[in-house]
PAFIZA-282911 format. One record per atom (N, C-alpha, C): y, x, z. Coordinates in steps of 0.05 Angstrom, whole numbers, padded with zeros to 5 digits, always signed. Atoms other than C-alpha are relative to their C-alpha. Example, Ala and Ser with C-alpha at 12.3 -4.5 7.8 and 13.67 -1.06 7.14 Angstrom:
-00024+00018+00000
-00090+00246+00156
+00024+00018+00000
-00024-00016-00001
-00021+00273+00143
+00022-00015+00014
REM end
This chain:
-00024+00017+00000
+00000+00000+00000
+00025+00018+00000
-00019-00017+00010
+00062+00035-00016
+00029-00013+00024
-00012-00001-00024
+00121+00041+00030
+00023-00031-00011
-00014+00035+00010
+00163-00029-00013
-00006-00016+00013
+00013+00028-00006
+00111-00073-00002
-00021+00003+00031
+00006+00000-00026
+00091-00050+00072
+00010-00012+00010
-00026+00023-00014
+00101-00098+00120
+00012+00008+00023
-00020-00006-00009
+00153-00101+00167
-00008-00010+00035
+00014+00007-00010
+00126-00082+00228
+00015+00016+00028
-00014-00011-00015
+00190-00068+00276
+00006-00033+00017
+00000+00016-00021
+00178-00136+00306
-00023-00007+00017
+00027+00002-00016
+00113-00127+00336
+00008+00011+00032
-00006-00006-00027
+00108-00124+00409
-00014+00015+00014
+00010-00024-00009
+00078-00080+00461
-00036-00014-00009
+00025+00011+00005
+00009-00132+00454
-00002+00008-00018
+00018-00003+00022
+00004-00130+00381
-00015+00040-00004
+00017-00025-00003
+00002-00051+00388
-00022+00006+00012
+00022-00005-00022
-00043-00049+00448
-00033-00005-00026
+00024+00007+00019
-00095-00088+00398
-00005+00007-00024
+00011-00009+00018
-00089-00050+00343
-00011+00025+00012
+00020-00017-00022
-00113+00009+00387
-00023-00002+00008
+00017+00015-00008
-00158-00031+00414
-00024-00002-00024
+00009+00010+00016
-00188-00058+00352
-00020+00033-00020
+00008-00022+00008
-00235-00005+00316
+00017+00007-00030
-00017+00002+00031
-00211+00016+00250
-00016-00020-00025
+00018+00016+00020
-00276-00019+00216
-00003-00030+00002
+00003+00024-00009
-00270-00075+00261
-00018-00010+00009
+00032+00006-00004
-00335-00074+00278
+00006-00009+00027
+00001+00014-00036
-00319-00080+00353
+00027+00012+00011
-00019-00004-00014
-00262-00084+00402
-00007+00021+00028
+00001-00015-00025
-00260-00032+00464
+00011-00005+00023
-00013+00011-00018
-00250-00056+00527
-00002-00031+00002
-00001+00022+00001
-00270-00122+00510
-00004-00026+00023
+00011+00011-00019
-00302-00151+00573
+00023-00004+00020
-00024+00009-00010
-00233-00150+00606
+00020+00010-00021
-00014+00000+00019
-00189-00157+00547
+00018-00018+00006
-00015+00015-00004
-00153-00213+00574
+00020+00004+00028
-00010-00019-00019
-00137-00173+00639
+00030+00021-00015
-00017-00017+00011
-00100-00117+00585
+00028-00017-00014
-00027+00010+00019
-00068-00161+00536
+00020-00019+00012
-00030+00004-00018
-00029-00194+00593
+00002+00009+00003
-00023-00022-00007
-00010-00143+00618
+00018+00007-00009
-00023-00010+00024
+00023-00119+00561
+00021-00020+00000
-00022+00028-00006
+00067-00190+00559
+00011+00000+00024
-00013-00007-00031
+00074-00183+00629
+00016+00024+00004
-00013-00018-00001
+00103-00117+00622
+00024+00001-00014
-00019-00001+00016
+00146-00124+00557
+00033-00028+00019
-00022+00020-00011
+00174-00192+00597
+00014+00016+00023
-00021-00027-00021
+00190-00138+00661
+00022+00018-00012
-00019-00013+00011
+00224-00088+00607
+00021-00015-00006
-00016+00012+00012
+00267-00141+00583
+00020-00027+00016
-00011+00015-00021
+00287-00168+00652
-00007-00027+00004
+00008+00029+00005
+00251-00235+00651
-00024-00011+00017
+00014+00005-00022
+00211-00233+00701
+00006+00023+00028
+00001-00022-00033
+00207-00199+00775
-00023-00004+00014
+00019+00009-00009
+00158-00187+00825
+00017+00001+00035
-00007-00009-00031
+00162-00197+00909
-00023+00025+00013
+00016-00023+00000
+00132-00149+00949
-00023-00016+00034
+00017+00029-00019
+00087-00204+00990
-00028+00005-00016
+00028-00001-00006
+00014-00189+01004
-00022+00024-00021
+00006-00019+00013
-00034-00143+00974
-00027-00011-00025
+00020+00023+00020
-00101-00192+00946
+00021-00009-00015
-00016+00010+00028
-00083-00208+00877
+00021+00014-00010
-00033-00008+00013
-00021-00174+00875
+00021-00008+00008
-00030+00015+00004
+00052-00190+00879
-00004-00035-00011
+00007+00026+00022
+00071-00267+00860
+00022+00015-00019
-00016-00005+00024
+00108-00258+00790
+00026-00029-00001
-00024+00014+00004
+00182-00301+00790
+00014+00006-00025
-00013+00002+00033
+00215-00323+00723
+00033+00016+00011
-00023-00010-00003
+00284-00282+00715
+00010+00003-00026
-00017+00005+00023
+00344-00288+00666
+00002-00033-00009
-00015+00010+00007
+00371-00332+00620
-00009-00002-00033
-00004+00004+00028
+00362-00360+00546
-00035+00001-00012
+00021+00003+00012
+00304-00361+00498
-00001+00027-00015
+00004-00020+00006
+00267-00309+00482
-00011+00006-00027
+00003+00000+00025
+00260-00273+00422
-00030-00007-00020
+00015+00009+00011
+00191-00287+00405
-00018-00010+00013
+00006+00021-00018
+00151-00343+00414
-00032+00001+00016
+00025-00019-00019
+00083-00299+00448
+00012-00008+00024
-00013+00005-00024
+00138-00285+00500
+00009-00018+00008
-00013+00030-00013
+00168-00351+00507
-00021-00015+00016
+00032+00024-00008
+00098-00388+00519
-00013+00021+00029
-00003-00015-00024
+00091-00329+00571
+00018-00010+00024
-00015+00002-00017
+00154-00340+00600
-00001-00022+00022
+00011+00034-00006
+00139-00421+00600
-00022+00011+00022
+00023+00009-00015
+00076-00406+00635
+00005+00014+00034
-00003-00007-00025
+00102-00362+00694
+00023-00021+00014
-00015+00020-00023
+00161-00416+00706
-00009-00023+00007
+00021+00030-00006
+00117-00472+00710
+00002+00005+00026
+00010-00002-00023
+00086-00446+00768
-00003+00026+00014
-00002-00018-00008
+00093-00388+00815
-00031+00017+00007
+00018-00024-00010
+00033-00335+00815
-00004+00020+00007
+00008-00027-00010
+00008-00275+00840
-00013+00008-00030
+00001-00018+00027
+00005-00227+00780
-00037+00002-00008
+00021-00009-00002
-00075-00214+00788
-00015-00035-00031
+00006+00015+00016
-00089-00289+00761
+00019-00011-00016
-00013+00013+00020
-00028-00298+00721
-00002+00021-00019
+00013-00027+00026
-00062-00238+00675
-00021-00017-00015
+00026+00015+00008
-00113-00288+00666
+00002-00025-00010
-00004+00038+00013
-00073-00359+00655
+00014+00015-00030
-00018-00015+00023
-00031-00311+00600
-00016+00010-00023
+00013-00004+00022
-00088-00275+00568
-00024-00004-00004
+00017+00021+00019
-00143-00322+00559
+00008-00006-00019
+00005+00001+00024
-00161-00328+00491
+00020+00014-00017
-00022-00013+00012
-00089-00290+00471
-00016+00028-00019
+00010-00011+00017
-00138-00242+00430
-00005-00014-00029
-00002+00016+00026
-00138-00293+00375
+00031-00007-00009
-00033-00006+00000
-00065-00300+00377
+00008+00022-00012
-00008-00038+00003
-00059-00225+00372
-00007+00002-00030
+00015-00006+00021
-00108-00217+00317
+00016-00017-00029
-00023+00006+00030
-00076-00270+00270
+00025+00002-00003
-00025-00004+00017
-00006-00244+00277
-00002+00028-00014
+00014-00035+00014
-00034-00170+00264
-00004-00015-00033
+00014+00012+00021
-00065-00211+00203
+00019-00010-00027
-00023+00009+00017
-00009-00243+00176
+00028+00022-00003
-00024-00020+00006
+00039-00178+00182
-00018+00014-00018
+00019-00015+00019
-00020-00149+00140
-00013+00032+00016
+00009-00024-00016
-00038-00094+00192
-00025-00001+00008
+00027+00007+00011
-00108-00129+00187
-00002-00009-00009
+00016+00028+00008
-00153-00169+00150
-00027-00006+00000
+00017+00014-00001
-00201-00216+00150
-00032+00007-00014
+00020-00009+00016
-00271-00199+00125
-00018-00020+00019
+00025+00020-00011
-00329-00259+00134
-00022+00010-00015
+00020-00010+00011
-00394-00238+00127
-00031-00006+00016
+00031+00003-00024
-00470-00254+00141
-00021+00014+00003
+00023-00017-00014
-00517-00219+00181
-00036-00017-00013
+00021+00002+00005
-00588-00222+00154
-00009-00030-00016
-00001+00024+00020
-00568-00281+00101
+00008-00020+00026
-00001+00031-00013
-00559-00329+00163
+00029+00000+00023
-00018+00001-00019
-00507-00310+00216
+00028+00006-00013
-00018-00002+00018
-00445-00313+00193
+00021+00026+00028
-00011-00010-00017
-00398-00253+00230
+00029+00005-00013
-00021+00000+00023
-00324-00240+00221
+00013+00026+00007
-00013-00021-00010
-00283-00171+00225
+00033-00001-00002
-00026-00008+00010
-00216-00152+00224
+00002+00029+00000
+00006-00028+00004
-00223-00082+00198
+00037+00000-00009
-00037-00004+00009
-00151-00044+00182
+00013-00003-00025
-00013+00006+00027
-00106-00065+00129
+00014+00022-00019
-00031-00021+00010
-00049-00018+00126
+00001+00019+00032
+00005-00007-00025
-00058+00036+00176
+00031+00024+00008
-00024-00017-00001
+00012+00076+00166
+00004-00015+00033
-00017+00007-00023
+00045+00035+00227
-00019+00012+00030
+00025-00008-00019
-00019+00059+00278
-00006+00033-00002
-00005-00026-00002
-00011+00125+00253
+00013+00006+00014
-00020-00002-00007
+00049+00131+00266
+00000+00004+00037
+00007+00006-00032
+00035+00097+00338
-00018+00026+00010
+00017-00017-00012
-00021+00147+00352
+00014+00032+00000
-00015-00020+00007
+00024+00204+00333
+00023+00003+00026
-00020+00000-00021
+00076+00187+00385
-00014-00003+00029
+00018-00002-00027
+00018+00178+00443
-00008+00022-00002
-00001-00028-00009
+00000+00246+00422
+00015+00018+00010
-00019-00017-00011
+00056+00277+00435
+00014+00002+00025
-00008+00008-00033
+00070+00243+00503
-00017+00014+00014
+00030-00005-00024
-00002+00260+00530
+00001+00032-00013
+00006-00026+00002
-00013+00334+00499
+00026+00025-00007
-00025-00022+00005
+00058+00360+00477
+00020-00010+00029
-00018+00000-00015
+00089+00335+00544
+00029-00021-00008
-00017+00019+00006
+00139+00287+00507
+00012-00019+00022
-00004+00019-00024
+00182+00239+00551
-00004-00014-00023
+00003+00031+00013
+00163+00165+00530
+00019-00016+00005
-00012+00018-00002
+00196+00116+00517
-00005-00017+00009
+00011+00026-00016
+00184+00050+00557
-00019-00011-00011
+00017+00011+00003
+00145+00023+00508
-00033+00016-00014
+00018-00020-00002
+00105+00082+00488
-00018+00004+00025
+00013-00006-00017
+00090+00088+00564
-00011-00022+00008
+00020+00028-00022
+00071+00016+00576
-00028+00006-00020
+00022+00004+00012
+00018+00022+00524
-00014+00023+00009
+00015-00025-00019
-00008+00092+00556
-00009-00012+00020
+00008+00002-00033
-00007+00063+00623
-00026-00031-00006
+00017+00020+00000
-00045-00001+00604
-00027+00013-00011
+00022-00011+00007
-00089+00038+00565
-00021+00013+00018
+00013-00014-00023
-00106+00081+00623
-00013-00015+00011
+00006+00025-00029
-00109+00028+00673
-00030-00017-00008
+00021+00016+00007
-00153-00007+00632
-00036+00006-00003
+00025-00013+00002
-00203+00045+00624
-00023+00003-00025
+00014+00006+00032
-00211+00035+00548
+00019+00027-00017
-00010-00022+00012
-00178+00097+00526
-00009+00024-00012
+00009-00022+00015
-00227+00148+00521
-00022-00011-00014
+00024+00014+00016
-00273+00096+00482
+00013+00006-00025
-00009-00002+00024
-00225+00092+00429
-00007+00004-00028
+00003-00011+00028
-00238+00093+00356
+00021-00011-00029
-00001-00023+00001
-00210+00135+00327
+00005+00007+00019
+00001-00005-00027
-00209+00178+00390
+00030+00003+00004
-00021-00011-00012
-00147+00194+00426
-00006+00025+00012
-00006-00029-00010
-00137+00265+00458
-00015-00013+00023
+00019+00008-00029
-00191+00256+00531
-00001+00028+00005
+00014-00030-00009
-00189+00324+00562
+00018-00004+00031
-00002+00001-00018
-00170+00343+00627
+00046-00003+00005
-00037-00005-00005
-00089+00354+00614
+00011-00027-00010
-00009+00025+00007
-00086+00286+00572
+00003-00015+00021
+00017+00020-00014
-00129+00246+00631
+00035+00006+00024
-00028-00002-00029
-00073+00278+00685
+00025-00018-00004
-00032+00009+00016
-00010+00263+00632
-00006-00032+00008
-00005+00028-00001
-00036+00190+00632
-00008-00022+00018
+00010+00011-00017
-00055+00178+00700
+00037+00002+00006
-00027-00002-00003
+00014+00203+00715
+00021-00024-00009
-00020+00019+00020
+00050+00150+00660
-00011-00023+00021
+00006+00032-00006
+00005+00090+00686
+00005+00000+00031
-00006+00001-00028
+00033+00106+00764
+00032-00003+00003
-00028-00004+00008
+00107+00116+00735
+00010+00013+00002
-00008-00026-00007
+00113+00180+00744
+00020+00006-00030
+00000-00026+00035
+00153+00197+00673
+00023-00010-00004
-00023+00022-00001
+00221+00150+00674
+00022-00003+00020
-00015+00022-00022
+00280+00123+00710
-00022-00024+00019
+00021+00019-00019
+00246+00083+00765
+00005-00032-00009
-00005+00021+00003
+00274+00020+00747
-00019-00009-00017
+00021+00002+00027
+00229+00021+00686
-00025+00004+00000
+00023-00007+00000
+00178+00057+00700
-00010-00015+00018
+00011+00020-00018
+00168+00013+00761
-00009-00027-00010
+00012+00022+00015
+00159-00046+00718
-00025+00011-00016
+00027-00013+00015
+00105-00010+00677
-00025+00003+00018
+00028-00004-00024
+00066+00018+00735
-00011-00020+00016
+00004+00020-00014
+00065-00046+00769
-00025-00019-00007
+00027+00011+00013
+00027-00083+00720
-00021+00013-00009
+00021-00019+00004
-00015-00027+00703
-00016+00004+00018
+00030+00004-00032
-00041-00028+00777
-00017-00027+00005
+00018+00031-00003
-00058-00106+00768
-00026+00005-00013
+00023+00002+00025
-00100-00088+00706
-00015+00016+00012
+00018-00021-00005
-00133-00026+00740
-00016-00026+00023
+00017+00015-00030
-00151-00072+00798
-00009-00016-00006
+00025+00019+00012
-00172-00127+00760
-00019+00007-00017
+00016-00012+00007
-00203-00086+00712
-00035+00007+00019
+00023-00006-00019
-00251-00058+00770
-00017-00019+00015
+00001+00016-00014
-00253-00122+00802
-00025-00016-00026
+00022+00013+00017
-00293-00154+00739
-00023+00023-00017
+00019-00011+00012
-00330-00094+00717
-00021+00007+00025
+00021+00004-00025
-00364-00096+00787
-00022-00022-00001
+00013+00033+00011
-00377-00165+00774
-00024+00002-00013
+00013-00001+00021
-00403-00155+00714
-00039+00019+00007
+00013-00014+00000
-00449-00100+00741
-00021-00011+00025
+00013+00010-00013
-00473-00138+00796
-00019-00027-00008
+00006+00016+00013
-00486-00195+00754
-00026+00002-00018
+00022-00008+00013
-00539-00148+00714
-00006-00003+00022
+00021-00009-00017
-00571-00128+00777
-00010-00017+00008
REM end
């Protein structure tokens, strides 16, 4: 695809990145899937913290913080708005408002990726009968790009930008980072750089405190359902 008819992909938000990350390049499988709805709030939950639109109190430690609506006006896109809507409804603790936010929001994700052309669609059946579907990569300049600027945070020492670091820190937190495919940098100086980002070590506090915040929900719910999960085999 040639740089004319590339699409225009400077309104994507911290989610759609997280899931193209996420997403393999063949599409064959997502990483991190089993709490995928844990990450991809987060990310909403975070971008709404960068952009002053939410707050948290500092009341009790189960679950988390509750999360309170903050500001004014309608927000620029309507992911975040149906976010926003869902934290003023009703006042939660961040742990399960990761969970009223990103249930099923992987289908969401996927068809706006889809429709900016940064995937597509491929239906196909397994052994003539099952029908399976992928979203392998479309146009992979904009993910370059992205992976290019997470290298340089994690192995050249780079300061991040807020939204560079929310997607590090969620990544971390999440514990889908060194699955990756294509890999990301996993060695011992990356693992430090991006334990560091997802605690807020790398920023003005104001910012980075919103980042690290929800990055500790996801680590903790993260752990909290892969226990589950693991007890669930046993």
């Amino acid at each position: 695809m040639t740089r004319e008819t590339a699409p225009d992909s400077t309104d994507l938000l911290i989610v759609d990145d997280l899931m193209l990350l996420l997403t393999d390049d063949d599409g064959a499988s997502v990483q991190g899937a089993g709490t995928l709805y844990y990450t991809l709030g987060g990310a909403v939950l975070t971008e709404l913290a960068l952009l002053g639109r939410v707050q948290t109190d500092d009341s009790g430690i189960l679950n988390g913080p509750r999360v309170l609506p903050a500001g004014d006006g309608p927000l620029p896109d309507p992911l975040l708005q149906a976010a926003y809507d869902t934290i003023a409804e009703k006042t939660q603790r961040v742990q399960p408002l990761l969970v009223a936010i990103g249930a099923d929001l992987w289908r969401v994700v996927v068809q706006r990726l889809t429709e900016r052309g940064l995937l597509r669609r491929e239906e196909r059946r397994v052994l003539g009968i099952f029908r399976s579907t992928r979203f392998p990569a479309a146009d992979e300049q904009h993910e370059t790009e992205l992976r290019a600027r997470i290298r340089r945070v994690l192995e050249d020492g780079e300061a991040p930008d807020p939204r560079t670091a929310a997607i590090i820190g969620l990544l971390s937190a999440s514990g889908a980072m060194p699955s990756l495919r294509p890999p990301l940098p996993w060695h011992s100086v990356t693992v430090t750089r991006a334990k560091e980002i997802e605690r807020g070590q790398w920023g003005p506090e104001a910012v980075s405190s919103a980042v690290a915040r929800t990055a500790a929900a996801v680590a903790a719910a993260s752990a909290v359902a892969a226990i589950s999960a693991s007890t669930a085999r046993g």
